[in-house]
N, C-alpha and C positions, 0 to 999 in steps of 0.2 A: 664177598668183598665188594664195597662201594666202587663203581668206577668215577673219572674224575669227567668232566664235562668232556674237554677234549677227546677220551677216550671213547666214550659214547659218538661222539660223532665221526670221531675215525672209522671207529668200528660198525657204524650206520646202523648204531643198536637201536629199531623203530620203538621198542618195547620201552628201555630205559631214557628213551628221550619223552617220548608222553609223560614219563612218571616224574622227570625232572621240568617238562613244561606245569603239569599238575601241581609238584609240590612249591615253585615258588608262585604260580598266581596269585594266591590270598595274599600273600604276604606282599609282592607288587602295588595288587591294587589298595592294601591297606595302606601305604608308602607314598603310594601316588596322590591316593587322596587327602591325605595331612599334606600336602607340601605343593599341589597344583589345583586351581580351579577349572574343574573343567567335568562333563560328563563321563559316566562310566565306559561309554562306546570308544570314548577317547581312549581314555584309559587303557581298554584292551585293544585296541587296536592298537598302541604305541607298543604294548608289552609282546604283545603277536610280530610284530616289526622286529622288538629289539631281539627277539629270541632267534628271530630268520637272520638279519644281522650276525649277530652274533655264531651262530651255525655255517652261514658263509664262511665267513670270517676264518674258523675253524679248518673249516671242509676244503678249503680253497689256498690253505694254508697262505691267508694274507694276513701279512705285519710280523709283529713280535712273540714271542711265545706268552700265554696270559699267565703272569706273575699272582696275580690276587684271585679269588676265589671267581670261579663263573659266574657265580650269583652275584656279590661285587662288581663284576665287569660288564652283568648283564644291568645293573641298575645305573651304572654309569653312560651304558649307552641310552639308557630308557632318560636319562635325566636332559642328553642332549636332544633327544625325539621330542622330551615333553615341551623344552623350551623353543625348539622349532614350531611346533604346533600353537603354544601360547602365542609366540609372534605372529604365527601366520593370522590367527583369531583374535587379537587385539583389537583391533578396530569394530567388530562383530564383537567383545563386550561392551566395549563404552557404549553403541547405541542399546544395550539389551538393560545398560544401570540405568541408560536413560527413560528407557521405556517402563522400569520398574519403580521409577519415583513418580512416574504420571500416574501409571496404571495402577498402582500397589497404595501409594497414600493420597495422590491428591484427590480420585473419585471418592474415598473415606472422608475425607473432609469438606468437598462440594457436595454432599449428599444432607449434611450439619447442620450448615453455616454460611451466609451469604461472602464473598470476595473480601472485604473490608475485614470482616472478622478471622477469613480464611489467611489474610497476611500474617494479620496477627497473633494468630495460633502457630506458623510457622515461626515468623523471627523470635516466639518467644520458647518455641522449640529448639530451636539452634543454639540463643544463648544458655539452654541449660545442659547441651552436651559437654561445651568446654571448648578453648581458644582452637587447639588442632582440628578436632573435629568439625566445627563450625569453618575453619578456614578451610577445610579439605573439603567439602561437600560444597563450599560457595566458590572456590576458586574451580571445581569441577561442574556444577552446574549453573552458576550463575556466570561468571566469567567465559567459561569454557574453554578452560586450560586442560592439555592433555598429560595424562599419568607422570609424563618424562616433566614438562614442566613443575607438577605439582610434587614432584618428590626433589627437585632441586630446592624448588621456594621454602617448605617445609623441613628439609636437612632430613630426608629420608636414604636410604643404601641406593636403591633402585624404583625403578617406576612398579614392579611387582608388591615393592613391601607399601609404596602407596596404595594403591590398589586393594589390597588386603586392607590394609587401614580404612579407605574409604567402605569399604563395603559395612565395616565395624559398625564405625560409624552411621552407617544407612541404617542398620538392627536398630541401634540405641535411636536415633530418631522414630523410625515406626513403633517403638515402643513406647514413648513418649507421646507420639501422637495418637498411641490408642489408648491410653490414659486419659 
């Protein structure tokens, strides 16, 4: 007979909590990775938190009894760890997008073509991305609006789904500019 999480931890069954930390890993970090940017270290170190969380939690018999399934409850805490962490690391992306439009395309291009021609291989990369994209990469690095402004301006949910959008956006320009 399967035990239920709870049980497991009541029971400080060492054996069947490895198997239950084991079986949902892959699936965690497959989870994590479609829905946050961020490195794998991250990742399991959030999923290794939410599982001790969540074990506390249990073992210490703190809150409510868990109504939805453990695995559920345990993605729900991963989700608020993950967006704690995105926050804390915000400002350590925006300099690392900045540092990947210098380092990533513009030595590919000063290596070409002299300044004059270098503008103009850009602005005429930009207008073939299209209106949003060209406003979200200029309002981010020419302007130097941050994520929260640029997803106001642009009528985006959140400064994330900006974020994601600019990064799109970065692909199709390096693409364009290795053409």
């Amino acid at each position: 007979m399967n035990k239920s999480f709870e049980e497991i931890v009541k029971d400080d069954d060492r054996l069947a909590l490895n198997a239950f930390y084991s079986s949902q890993r892959d699936s965690f970090v497959k989870w994590a990775n479609s829905r946050y940017e961020c490195d794998s270290a991250t990742i399991l170190d959030v999923y290794q938190d939410s599982i001790i969380f969540l074990y506390n939690k249990i073992k210490n018999g703190e809150g409510k009894p868990i109504k939805s399934t453990a695995e559920a409850y345990l993605f729900g805490i991963a989700k608020h760890l993950m967006y704690k962490s995105n926050v804390n690391s915000r400002k350590v992306d925006y300099v690392e997008d900045a540092f990947t439009f210098q380092e990533e395309i513009a030595p590919a291009i000063l290596t070409k073509i002299n300044n004059d021609e270098r503008s103009e291989m850009i602005k005429s990369a930009l207008l073939k991305l299209g209106t949003k994209c060209r406003q979200i990469i200029e309002y981010f690095y020419y302007d130097k609006f941050d994520m929260d402004s640029i997803a106001i301006r642009l009528g985006y949910d959140n400064p994330k789904v900006a974020k994601a959008r600019k990064n799109q956006c970065m692909k199709k320009l390096k693409e364009i500019m290795k053409a």
